[in-house]
N, C-alpha and C positions, 0 to 999 in steps of 0.2 A: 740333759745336754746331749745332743747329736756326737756321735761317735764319726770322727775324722775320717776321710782316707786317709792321712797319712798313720792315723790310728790302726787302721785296718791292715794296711801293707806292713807297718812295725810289726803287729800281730801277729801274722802268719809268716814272716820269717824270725821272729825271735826264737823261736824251739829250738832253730836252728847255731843258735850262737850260746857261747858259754858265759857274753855279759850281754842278758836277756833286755837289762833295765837300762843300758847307755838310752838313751832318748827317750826314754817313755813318755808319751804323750801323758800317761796315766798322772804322775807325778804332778807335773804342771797343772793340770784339773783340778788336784784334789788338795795340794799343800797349803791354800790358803783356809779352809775350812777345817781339816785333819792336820793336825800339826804333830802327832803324838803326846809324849808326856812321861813324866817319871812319879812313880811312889812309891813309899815302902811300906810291904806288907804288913798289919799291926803283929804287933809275935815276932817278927823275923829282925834278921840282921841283914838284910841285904836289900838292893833296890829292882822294881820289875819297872819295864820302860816298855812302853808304845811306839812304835815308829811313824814317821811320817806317813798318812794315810788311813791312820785313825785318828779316834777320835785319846785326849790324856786320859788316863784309866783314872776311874773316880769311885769311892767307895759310897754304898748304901746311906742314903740320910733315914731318918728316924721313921717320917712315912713315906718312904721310896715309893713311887709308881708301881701297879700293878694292871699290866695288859687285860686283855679281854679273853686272850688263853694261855695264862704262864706254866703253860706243862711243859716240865725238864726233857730233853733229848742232849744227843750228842755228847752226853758225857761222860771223858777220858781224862785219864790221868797225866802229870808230867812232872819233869825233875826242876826246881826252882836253885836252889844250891847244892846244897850236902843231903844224899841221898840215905843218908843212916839216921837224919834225924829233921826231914823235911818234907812237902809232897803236895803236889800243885793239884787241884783239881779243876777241870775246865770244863762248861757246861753252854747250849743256848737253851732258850725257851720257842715253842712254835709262833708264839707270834713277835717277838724281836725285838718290842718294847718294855716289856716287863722290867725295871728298874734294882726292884727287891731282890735277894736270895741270900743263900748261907748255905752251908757246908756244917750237917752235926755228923760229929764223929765219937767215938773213945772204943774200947777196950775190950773184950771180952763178950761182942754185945750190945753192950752199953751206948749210949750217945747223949753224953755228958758236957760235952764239949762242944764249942761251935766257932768259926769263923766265917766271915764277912765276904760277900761274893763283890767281888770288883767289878768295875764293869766298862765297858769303853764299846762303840763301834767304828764300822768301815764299811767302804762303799766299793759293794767288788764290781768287774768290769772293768771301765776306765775310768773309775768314780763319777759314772753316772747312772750303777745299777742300784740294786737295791740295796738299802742296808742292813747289814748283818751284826747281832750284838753278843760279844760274848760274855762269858761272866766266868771269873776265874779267882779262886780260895786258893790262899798259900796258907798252910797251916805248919809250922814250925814249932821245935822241942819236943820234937817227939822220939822216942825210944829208939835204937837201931834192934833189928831182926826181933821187931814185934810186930803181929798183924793189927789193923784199927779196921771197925766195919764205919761205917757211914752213911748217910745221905743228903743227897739237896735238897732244899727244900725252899720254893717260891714264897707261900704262902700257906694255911693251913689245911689248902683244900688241894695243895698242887705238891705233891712229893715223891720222888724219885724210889725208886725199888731202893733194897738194902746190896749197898757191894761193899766190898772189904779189900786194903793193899796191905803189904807187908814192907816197912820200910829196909834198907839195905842192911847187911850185917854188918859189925864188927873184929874187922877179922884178926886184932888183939886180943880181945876177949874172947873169939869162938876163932882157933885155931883152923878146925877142920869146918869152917864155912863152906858151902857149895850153892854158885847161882849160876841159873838157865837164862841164856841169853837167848830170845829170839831174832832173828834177824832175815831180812825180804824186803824187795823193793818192787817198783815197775805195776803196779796195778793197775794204770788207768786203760779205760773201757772193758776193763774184765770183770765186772763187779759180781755175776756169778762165780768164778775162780778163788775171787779175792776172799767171800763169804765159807766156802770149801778152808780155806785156809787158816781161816780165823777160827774154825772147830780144830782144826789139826793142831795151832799152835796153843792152843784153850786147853786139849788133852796132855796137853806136856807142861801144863802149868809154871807159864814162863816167870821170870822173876822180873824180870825188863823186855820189852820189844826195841831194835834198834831198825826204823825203816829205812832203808837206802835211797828214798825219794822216788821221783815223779810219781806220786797218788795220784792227780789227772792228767788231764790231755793238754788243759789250759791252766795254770792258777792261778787267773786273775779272775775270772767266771767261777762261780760260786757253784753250778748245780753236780758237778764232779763229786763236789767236797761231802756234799749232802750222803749223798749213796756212799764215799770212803768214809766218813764218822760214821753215819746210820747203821750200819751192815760191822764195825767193828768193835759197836760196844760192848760188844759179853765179853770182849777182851780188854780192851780200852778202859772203861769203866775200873779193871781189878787188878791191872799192870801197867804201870807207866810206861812211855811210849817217848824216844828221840827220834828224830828225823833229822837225815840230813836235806839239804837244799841239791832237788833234780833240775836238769835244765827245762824241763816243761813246766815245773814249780814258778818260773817265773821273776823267781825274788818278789812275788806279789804280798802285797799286804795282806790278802787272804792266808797266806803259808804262815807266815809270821806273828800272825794272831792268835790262830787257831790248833798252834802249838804251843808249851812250855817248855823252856829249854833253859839256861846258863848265860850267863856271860850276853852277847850279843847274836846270840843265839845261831850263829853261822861258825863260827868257828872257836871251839873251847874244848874243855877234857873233863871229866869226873873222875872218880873210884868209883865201885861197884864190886863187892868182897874184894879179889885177889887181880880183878882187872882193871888196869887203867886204859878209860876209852877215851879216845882223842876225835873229835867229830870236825869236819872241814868242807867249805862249800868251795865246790870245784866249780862251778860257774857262778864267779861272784860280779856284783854292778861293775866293776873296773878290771880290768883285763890283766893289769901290772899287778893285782894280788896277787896271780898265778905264781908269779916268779919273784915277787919282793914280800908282800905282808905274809900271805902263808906259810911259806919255805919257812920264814925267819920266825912265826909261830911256832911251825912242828919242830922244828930245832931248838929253839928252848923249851920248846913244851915238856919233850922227851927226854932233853937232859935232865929239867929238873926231876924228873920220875924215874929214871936211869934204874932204881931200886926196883921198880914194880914188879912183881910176879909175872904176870901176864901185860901184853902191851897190845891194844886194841884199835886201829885205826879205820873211820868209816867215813868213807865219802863216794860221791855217786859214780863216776867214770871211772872204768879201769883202768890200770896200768898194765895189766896181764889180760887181755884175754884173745882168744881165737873166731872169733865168732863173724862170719859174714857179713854180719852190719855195720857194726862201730868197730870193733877189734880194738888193739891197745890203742889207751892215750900215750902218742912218744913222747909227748911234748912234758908230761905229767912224769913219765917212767924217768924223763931226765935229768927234772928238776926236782923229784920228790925222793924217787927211787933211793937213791944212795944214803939220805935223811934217814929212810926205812931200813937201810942196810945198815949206818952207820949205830942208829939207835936198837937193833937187834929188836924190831918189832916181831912179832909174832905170826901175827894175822891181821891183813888189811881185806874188808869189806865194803864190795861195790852192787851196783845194778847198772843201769842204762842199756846193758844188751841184755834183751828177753831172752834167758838159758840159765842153763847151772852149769857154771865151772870150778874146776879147782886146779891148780895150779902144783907142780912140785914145789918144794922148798926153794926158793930163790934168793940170789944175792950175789950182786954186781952184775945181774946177767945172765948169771950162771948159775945152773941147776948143783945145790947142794945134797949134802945126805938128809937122811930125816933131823927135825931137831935141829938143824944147824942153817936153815935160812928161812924166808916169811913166806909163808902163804898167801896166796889171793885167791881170794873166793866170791866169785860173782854170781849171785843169787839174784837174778830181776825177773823172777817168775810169778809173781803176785798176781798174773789176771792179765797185763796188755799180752799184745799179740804177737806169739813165739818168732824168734828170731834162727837164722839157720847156726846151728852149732859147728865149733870145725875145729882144728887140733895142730897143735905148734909145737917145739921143741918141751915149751916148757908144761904142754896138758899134763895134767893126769887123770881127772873126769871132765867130760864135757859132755852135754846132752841139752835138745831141745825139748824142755817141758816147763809146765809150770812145775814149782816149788818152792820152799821154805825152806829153814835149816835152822836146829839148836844149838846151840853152844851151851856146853855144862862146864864149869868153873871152877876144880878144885885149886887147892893151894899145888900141887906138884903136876896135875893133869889137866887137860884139856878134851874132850870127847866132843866131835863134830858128828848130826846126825843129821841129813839132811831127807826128803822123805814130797812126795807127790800133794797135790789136792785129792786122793784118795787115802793119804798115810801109807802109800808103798813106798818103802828104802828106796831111796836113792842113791846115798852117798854114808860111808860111814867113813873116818878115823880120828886117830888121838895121837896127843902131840905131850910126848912127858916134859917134865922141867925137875929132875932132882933138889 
């Protein structure tokens, strides 16, 4: 199918808006033959759903199809449910038909075990490009803070290297748990940068990635996405990976696919040891999320966790930042802000401006002592192209570079480390909690 002008003109001003998908031509295309779909995973207790624009996810029949090249690529990890005792594996083949796969996993080594690779596609573009099919293993009951090696495996001639995850701990059981949170956003067209990055956060042996969005330029165009999975599997592959929704991300069925996530996968929370992470799309299809479904999310989200250690909030536009391109969202610092003050969040993580910031402790406005208000830390250094950095009442680092940043997660401490695509320091401190 011929791609519209009106297709074309939505296109190149959608980047610009924070509800990307109000008219998508894309939609109209593509609904009558993608409809999505629901199933639930065999093993598991919960349901994974498809969205409009794929294809319903269907599991393997007895002689599933096998392509003409079913060699594994792109495969990364993600969070399905309960992250202590569950773990999504997501994978394509090169040539896009292969029907077949599985996931053996266990223990020690071992690969004893095996679940069923699901599988569904979609048509990126404006569903009239080509199709892309993913195939994705929920594997549940599994142990919390034990490692499982694994592999996919198409067929007996087509199998994936050996990688290994560590499911989340228990931090009844293991008092003194401690997890490394990766977290970076902003990569698209830097895919040399981004590759630098993914050795840096590999040497720090993250326990989760949290991406802050826009991985490309476009996310309804597929060939972004190839060079962002291809180039982060040494990581991906051995650490599960959240993202939130960037506004160049599109709200495209590409993004939505080709991640595993929670809930409806735009807006939901986890644990993860001592942190509760609260994830939010800050440019979602309908503009009144802004200031009705969200708000009224984070708001019960947080009370119900009121208890949490750590309180972690990530979504793509800042509310703090200084930076000559985008600088704050007011609109967001309005309507969210006081939610973040009221529920004593911690630390909220952003990208959309290319720099690293940090913010003083803030709350209502106003610059607090250490320890007594939320941090904002915008990290969009992954690879697109640097933005000029600048400084406001409430700076306390600002700098235009690429980089990355850890997060280490004890039960009383919090240590921020944040560090270049060469591994030079950038930023350090820590945030106690008695």
């Amino acid at each position: 199918m011929m791609r519209t002008a009106t297709s074309r003109v939505w296109f190149v001003a959608c980047v610009a808006s924070a509800a990307c998908v109000q008219g998508n031509p894309q939609t109209a295309v593509i609904a009558a033959d993608f409809k999505g779909g629901t199933l639930t995973p065999p093993g598991c207790a919960y349901a994974m759903s498809t969205r409009v624009g794929a294809e319903a996810p269907a599991l393997p029949e007895a002689d599933a199809f096998v392509g003409l090249d079913p060699t594994v690529k792109h495969v990364h990890l993600g969070v399905g449910a309960e992250p202590k005792t569950s773990m999504v594996v997501t994978w394509r083949t090169i040539d896009d038909t292969t029907k077949a796969g599985k996931v053996r996993y266990g223990v020690g080594g071992g690969l004893d075990r095996e679940a069923p690779g699901i599988t569904w596609s979609y048509r990126a573009g404006f569903g009239d490009g080509a199709a892309v099919q993913i195939h994705e293993a929920h594997i549940c009951g599994l142990t919390a803070d034990t490692r499982y090696d694994y592999q996919v495996v198409s067929d007996a001639g087509h199998v994936s290297p050996s990688y290994h995850f560590r499911t989340a701990p228990d931090v009844v059981a293991t008092p003194d748990a401690e997890v490394v949170i990766a977290t970076v956003g902003d990569s698209r067209d830097g895919y040399d940068v981004w590759a630098q990055l993914i050795e840096q956060f590999a040497a720090r042996a993250p326990d989760l990635v949290l991406f802050s969005g826009d991985a490309v330029t476009l996310g309804a165009l597929q060939g972004e996405w190839e060079e962002f999975f291809g180039l982060a599997e040494p990581l991906f592959a051995n650490v599960p990976v959240i993202s939130v929704h960037g506004n160049h991300d599109l709200n495209s069925i590409n993004f939505y696919s080709q991640f595993a996530m929670p809930g409806d996968e735009e807006n939901f929370s986890f644990d993860y040891g001592y942190a509760h992470i609260v994830v939010v799309n800050d440019s979602p299809e309908q503009l009144d999320d802004l200031t009705a479904k969200i708000p009224s999310f984070l708001t019960a989200d947080l009370a119900a966790n009121a208890s949490a250690r750590w309180k972690i909030v990530n979504h793509h536009r800042p509310i703090y930042s200084a930076s000559t391109s985008h600088g704050s969202d007011l609109q967001l610092r309005a309507d969210w802000g006081p939610i973040y003050d009221t529920a004593q969040v911690d630390i909220v993580l952003n990208g959309h401006d290319h720099d690293y910031e940090r913010s003083k402790p803030m709350r209502a406005n106003q610059v607090q002592p250490t320890g007594a208000g939320t941090v904002y830390l915008v990290s969009g250094g992954a690879g697109a192209e640097l933005y000029e950095a600048g400084s406001d009442f409430w700076t306390q680092v600002s700098a235009s570079i690429h980089s990355g940043a850890a997060l280490r997660v004890r039960r009383e401490l919090m240590e921020v480390e944040a560090f270049d695509e060469t591994g030079l320091a950038v930023d350090a401190f820590t945030i106690t909690k008695p």
